[in-house]
C-alpha positions as YAML, in Angstrom:
chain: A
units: angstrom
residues:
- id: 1
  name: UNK
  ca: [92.74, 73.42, 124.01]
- id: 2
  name: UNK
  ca: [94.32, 70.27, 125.90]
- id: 3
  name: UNK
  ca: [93.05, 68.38, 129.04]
- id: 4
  name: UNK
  ca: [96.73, 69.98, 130.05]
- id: 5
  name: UNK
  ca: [95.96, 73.93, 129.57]
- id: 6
  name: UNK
  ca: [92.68, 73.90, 130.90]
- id: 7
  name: UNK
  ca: [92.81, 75.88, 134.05]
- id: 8
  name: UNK
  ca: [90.10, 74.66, 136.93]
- id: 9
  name: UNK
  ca: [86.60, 73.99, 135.37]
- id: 10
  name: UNK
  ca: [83.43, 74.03, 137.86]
- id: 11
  name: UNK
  ca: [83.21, 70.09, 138.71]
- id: 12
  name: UNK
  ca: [79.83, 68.42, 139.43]
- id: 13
  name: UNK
  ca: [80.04, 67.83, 143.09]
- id: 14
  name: UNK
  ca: [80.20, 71.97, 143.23]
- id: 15
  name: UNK
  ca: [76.97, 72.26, 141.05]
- id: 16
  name: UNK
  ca: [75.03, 69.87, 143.37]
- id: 17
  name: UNK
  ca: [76.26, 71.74, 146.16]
- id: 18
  name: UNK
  ca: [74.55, 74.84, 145.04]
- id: 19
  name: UNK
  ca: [71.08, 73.43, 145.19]
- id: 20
  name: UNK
  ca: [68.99, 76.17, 147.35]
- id: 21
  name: UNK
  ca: [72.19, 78.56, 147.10]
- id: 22
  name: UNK
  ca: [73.43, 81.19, 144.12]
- id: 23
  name: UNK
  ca: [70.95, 80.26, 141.10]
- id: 24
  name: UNK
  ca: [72.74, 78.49, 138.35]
- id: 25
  name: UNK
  ca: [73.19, 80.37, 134.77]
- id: 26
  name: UNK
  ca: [73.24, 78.37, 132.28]
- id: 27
  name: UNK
  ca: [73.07, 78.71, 128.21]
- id: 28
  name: UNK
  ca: [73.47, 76.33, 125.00]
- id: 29
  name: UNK
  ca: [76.55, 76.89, 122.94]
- id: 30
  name: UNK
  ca: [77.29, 75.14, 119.30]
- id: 31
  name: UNK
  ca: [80.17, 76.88, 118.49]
- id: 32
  name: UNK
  ca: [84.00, 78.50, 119.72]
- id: 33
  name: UNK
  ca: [82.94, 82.53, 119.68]
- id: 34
  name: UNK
  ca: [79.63, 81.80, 121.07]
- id: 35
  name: UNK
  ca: [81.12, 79.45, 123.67]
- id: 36
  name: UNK
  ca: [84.40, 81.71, 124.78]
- id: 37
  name: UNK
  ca: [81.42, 84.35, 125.81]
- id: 38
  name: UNK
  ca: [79.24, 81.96, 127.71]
- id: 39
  name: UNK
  ca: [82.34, 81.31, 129.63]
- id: 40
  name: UNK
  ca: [82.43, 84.46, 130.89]
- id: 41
  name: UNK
  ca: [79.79, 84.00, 132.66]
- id: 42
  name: UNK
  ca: [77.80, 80.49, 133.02]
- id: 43
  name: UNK
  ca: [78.19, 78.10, 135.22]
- id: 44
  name: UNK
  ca: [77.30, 75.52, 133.12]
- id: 45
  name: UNK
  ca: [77.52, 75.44, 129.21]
- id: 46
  name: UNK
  ca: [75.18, 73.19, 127.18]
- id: 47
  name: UNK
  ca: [76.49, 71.63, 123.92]
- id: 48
  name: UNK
  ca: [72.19, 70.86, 123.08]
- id: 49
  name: UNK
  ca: [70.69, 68.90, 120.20]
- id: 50
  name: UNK
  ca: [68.81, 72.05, 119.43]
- id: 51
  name: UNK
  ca: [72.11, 72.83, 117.12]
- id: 52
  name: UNK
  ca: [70.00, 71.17, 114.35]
- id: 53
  name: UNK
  ca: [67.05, 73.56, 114.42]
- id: 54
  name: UNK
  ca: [68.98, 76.72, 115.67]
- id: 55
  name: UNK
  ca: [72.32, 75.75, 113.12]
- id: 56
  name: UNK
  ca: [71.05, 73.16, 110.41]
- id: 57
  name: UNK
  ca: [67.88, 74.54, 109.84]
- id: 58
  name: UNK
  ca: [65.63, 71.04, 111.41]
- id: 59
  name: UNK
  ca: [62.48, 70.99, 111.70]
- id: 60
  name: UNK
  ca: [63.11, 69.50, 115.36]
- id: 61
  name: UNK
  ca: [65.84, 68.01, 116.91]
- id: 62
  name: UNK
  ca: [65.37, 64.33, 115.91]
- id: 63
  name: UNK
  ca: [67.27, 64.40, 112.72]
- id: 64
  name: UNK
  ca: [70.45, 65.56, 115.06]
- id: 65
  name: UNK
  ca: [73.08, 62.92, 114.91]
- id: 66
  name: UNK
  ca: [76.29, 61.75, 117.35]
- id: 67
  name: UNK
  ca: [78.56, 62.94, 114.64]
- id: 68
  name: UNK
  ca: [77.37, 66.44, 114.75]
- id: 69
  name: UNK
  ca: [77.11, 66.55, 118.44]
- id: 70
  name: UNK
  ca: [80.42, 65.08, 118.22]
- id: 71
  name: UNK
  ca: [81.23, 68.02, 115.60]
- id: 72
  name: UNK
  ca: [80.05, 70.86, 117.63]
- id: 73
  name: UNK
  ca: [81.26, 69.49, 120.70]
- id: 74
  name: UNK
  ca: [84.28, 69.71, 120.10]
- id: 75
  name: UNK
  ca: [83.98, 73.63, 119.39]
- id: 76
  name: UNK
  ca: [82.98, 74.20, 122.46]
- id: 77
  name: UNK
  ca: [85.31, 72.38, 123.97]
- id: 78
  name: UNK
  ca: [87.93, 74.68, 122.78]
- id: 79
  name: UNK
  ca: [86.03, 78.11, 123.86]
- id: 80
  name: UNK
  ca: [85.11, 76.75, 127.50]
- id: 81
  name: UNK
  ca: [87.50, 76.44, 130.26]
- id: 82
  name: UNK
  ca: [85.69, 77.54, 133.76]
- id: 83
  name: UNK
  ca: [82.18, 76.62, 133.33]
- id: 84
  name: UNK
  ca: [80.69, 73.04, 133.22]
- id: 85
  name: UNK
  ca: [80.41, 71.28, 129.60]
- id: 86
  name: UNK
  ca: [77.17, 69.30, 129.26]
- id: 87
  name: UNK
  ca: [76.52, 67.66, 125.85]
- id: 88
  name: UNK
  ca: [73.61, 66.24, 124.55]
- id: 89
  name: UNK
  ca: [72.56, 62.74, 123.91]
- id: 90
  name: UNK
  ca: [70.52, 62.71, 120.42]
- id: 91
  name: UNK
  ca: [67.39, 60.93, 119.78]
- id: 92
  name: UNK
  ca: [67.79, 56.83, 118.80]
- id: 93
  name: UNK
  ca: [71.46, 57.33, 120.86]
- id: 94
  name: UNK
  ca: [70.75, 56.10, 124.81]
- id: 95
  name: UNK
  ca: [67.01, 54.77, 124.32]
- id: 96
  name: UNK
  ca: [67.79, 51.28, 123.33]
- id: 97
  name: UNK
  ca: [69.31, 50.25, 126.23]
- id: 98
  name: UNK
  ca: [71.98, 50.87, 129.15]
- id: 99
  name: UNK
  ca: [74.73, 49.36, 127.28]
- id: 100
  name: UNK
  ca: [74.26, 51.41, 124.03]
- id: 101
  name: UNK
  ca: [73.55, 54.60, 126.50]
- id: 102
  name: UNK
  ca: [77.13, 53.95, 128.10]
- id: 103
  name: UNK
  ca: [79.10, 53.22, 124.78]
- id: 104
  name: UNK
  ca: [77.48, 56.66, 122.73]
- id: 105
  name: UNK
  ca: [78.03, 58.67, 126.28]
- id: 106
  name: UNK
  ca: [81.61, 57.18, 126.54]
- id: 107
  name: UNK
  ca: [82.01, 58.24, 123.01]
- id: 108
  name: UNK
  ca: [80.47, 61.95, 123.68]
- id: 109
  name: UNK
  ca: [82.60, 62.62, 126.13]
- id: 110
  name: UNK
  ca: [86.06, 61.20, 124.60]
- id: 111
  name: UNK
  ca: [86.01, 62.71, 121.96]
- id: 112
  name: UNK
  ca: [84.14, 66.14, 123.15]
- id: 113
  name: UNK
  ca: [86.00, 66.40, 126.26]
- id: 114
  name: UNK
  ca: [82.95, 67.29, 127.61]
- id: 115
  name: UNK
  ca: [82.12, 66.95, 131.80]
- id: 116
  name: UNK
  ca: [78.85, 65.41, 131.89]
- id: 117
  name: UNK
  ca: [75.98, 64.23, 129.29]
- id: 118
  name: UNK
  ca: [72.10, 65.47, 129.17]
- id: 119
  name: UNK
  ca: [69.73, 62.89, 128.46]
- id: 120
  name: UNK
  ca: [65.64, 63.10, 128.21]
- id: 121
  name: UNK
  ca: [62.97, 61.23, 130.02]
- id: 122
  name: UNK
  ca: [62.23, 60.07, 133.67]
- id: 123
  name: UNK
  ca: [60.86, 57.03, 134.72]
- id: 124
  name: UNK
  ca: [61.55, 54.80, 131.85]
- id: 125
  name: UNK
  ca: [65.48, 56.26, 132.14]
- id: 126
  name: UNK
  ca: [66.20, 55.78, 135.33]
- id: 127
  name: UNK
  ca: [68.30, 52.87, 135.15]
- id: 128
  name: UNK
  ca: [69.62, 53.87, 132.23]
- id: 129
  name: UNK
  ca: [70.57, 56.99, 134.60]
- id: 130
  name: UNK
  ca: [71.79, 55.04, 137.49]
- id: 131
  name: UNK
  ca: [73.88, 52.15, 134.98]
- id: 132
  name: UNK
  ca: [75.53, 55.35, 133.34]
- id: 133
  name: UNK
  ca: [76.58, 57.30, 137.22]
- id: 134
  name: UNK
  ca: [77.67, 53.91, 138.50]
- id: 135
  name: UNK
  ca: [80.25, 53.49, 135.63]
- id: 136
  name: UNK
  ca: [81.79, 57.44, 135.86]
- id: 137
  name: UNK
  ca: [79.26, 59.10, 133.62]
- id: 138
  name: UNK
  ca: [77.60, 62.42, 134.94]
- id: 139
  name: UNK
  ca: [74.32, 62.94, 134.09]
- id: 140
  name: UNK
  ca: [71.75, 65.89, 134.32]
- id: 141
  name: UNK
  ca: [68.14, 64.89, 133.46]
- id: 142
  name: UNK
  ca: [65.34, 66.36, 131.25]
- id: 143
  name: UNK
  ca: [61.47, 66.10, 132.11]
- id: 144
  name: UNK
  ca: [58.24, 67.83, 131.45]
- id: 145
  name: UNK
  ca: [58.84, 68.72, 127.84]
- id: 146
  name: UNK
  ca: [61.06, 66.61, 126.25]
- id: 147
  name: UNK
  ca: [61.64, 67.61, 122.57]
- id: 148
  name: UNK
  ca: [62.49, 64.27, 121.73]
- id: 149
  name: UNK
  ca: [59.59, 63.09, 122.57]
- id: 150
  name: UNK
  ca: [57.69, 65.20, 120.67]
- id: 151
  name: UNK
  ca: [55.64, 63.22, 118.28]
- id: 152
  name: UNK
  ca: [54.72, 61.50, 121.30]
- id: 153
  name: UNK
  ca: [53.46, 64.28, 123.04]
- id: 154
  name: UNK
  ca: [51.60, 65.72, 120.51]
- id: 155
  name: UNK
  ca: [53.89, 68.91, 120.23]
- id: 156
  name: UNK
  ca: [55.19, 71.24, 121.79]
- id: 157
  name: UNK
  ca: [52.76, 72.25, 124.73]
- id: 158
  name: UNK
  ca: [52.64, 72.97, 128.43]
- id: 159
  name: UNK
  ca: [53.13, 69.95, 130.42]
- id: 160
  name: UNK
  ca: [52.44, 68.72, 133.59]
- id: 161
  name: UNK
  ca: [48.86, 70.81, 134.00]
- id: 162
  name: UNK
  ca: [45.93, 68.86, 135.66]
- id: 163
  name: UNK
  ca: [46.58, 65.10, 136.02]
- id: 164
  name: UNK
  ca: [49.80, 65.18, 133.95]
- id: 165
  name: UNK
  ca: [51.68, 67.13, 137.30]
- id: 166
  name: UNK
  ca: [51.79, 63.53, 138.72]
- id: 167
  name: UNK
  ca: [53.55, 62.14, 135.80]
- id: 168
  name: UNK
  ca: [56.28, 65.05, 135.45]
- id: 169
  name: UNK
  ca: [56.98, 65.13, 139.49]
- id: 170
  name: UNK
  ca: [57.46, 61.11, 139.72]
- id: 171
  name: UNK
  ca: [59.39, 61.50, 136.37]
- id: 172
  name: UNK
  ca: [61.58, 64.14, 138.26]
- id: 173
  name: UNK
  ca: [61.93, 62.25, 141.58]
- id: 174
  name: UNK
  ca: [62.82, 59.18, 139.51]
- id: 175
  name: UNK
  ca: [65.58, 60.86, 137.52]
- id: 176
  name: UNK
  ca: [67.33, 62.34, 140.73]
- id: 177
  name: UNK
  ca: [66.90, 59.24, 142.54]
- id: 178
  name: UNK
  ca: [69.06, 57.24, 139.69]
- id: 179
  name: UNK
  ca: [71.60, 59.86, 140.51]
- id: 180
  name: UNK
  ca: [71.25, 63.10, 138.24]
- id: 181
  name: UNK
  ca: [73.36, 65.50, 139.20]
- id: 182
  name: UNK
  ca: [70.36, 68.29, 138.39]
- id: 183
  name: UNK
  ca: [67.21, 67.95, 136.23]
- id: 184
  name: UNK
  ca: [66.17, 70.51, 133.56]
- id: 185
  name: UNK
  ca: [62.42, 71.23, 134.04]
- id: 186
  name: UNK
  ca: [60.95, 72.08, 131.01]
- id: 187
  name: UNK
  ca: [57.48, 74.05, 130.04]
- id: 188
  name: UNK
  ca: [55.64, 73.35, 133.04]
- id: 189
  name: UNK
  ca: [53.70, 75.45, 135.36]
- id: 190
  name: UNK
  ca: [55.24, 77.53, 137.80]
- id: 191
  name: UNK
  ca: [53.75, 76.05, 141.13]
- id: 192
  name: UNK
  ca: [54.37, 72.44, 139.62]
- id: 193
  name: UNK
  ca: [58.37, 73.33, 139.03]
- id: 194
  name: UNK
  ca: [58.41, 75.44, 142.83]
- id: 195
  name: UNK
  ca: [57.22, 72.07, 143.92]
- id: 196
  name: UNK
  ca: [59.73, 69.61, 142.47]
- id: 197
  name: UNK
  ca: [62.35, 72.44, 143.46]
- id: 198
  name: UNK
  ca: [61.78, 71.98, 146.75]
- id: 199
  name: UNK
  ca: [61.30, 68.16, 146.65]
- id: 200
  name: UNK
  ca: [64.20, 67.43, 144.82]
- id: 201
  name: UNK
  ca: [67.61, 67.12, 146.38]
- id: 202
  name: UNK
  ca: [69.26, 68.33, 143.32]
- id: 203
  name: UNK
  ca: [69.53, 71.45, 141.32]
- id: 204
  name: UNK
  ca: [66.72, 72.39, 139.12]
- id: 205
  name: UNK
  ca: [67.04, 74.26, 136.16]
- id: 206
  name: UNK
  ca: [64.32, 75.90, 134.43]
- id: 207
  name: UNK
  ca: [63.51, 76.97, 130.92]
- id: 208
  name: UNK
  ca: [59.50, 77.60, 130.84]
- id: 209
  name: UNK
  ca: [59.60, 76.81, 133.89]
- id: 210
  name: UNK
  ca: [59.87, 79.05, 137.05]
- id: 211
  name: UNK
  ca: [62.22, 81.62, 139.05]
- id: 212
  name: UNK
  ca: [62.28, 79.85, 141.92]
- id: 213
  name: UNK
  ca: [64.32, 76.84, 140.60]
- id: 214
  name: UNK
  ca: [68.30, 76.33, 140.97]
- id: 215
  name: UNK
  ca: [69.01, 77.84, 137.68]
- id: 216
  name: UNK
  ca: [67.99, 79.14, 134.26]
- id: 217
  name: UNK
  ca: [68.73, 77.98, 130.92]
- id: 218
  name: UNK
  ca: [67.90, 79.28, 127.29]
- id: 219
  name: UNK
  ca: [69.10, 78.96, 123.59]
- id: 220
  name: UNK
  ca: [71.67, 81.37, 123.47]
- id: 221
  name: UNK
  ca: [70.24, 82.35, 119.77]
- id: 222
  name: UNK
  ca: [66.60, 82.75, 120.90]
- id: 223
  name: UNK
  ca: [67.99, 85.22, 124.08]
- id: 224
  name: UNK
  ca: [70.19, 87.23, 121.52]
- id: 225
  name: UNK
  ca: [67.36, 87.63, 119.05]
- id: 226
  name: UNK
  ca: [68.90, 85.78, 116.39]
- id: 227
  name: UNK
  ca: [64.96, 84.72, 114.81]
- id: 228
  name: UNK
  ca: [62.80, 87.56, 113.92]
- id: 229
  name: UNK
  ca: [59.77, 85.16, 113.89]
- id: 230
  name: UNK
  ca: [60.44, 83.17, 116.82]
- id: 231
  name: UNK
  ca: [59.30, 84.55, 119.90]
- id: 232
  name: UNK
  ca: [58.70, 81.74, 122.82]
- id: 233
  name: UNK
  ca: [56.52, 83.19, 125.79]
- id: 234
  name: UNK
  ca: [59.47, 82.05, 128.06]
- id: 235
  name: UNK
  ca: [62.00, 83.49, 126.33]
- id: 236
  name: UNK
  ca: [63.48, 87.14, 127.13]
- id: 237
  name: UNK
  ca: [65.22, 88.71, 124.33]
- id: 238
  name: UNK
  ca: [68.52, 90.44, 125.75]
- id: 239
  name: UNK
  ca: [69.46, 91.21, 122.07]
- id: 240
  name: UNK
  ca: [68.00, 91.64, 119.09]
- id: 241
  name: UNK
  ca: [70.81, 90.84, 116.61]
- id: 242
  name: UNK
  ca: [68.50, 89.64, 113.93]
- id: 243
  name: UNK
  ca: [67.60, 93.03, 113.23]
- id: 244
  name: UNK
  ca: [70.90, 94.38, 113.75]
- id: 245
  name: UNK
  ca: [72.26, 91.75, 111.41]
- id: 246
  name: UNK
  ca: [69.60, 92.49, 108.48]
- id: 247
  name: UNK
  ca: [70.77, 96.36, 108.74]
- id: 248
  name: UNK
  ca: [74.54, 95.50, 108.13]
- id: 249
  name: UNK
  ca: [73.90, 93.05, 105.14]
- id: 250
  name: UNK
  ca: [71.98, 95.27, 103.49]
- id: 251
  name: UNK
  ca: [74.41, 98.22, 104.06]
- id: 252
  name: UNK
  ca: [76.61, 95.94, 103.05]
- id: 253
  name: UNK
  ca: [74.98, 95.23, 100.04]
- id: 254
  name: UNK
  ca: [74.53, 99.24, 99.27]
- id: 255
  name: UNK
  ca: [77.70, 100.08, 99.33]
- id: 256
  name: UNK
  ca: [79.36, 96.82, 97.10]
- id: 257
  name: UNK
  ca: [76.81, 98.27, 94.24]
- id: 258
  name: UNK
  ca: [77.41, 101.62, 94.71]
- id: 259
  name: UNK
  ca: [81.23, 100.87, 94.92]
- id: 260
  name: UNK
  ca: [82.00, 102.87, 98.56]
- id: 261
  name: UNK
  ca: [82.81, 99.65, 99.81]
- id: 262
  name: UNK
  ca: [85.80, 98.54, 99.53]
- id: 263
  name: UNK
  ca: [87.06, 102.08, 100.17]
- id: 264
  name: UNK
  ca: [90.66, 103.38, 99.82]
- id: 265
  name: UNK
  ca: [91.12, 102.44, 103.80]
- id: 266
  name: UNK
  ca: [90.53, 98.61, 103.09]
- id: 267
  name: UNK
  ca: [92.60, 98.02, 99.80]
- id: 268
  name: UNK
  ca: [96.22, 97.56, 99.56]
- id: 269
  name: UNK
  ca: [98.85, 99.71, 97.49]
- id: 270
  name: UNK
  ca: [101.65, 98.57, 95.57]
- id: 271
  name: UNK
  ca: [104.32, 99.87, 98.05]
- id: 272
  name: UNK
  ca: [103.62, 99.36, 101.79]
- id: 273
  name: UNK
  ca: [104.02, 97.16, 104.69]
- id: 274
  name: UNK
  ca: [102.09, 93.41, 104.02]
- id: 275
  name: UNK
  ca: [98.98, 93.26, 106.50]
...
C-alpha cells in the first residue's frame, strides 16, 4: 500500500487528545492478515519486538534485530490504514546514544512507513526522548516492566510494589515530560498505574496494569489463545485458537492417511473450466 492510497490514519495529536476520554484499544501485530483485522478496530497498532518470542520462537526479545522489525514492519504496513502504526525499537538499537536513537528510528520509520516508534525506559531516556520529538520523531514510552531490561531486573515480575513505586512514577513523569505522546505501563499495581494515570498529561496504556488507564494493550497471540501453556494473569483469552488449531491438523492428518482428503470436490478433471 502507498503513502498515496492510504486513506486518513488516526494522527498523534488525536491520540493525546483522548487522554481522560474514549479508552484507547490497542494490540501488537507482526504480520498483513493479523494486521488488516486489528484495523478494524484499534486505535493504535503495535509492530512489538515480542515478534521474536511470539514468531521466532526467542527466548525473550533481546535477540530481535532492526532487520526483522524492519521485516515485519513492513507487513503491517500494508494491512493498516486507519489506526496508528507504532514500531518497536529493539534492544542495543536507541541505548547508545541520541544520535544512534535518531538514525535506527529514522530508519524504522522509512522504510516501515510506520507513524511513531516505542522505546523502553524512563529516566535514563529522556533525552534520548526529547532529542528524538524535537527532530519529527513520535514517541510513546515504556516503564515499569521493561522486557528489555530483563536481565536487569531479575525477570519478569511485578514492578513498582513498595519502594520501587517511586522509581516507576518518576520514570513515567520523566518520559512524558521529554515529550511522549503516551506511556505504556507495564506489570505494576493497580493503584500505582490509577496514580500515574491521573498525574500524567498523556495517555496511559496498560497491559498488567489497570482499567482505569487511557487504553489497553495485549499480544494479539496471547488474547487469541494461540499458546496452550502460556497463560499470563493479565491476559484474557478472547479465543482459544490453539486448541482449535490442534483439532484441524490432526483431522487433517486423519483424513490424508485414510485418503478422504483430497476428496472428489477438491481435485481437478481432465475436461473443465481451469480454477
Amino acid at each position: 500500500m502507498s503513502a498515496t492510497n492510504r486513506i486518513k490514519a488516526a494522527t498523534v495529536p488525536e491520540i493525546i487528545a483522548r487522554k481522560g476520554h474514549d479508552p484507547l484499544v490497542c494490540l501488537t501485530a507482526y504480520t498483513t492478515p493479523i494486521a488488516r483485522i486489528t484495523d478494524g478496530f484499534c486505535d493504535i497498532v503495535l509492530v512489538g519486538d515480542s515478534v521474536g518470542m511470539v514468531l521466532h520462537g526467542l527466548d525473550d526479545t533481546l535477540g530481535v534485530t532492526l532487520e526483522m522489525m524492519i521485516m515485519h514492519g513492513r507487513a503491517v504496513r500494508r494491512g493498516v490504514e486507519r489506526a496508528l502504526l507504532v514500531i518497536d525499537m529493539p534492544f542495543a538499537s536507541y541505548e547508545e546514544s541520541p544520535q544512534q536513537a535518531f538514525r535506527n528510528a529514522a530508519r524504522l520509520m522509512s522504510e516501515t512507513g510506520a507513524d511513531a516508534v516505542k522505546l523502553e525506559g524512563g529516566i535514563a531516556m529522556a533525552d534520548t526522548i526529547r532529542f528524538l520529538v524535537a527532530r519529527g520523531i513520535p514517541v510513546m514510552g515504556h516503564v515499569g516492566l521493561t522486557p528489555q531490561a530483563v536481565n536487569v531486573l531479575g525477570g519478569y515480575a511485578v514492578q513498582g510494589r513498595g519502594e520501587g513505586a517511586d522509581r516507576v512514577t518518576l520514570d513515567a513523569r520523566a518520559v512524558a515530560e521529554a515529550g511522549a505522546f503516551s506511556v505504556v505501563l507495564e506489570k505494576i499495581p493497580a493503584p500505582l498505574a490509577d496514580r500515574i494515570t491521573a498525574d500524567l498529561s498523556v495517555p496511559t496504556i496498560g497491559i498488567g496494569a489497570s482499567a482505569g488507564c487511557d487504553g489497553q494493550i495485549l499480544v494479539v497471540d496471547d488474547m487469541l489463545g494461540m499458546f496452550a501453556d502460556f497463560r499470563p494473569k493479565f491476559v484474557k483469552r478472547y479465543a482459544d485458537l490453539a486448541e482449535q488449531a490442534e483439532k484441524a491438523v490432526e483431522q487433517y492428518a486423519q483424513e490424508v492417511r485414510a485418503r478422504s482428503f483430497p476428496a472428489p470436490e477438491h481435485v481437478f478433471k481432465d475436461q473443465e473450466k481451469s480454477q
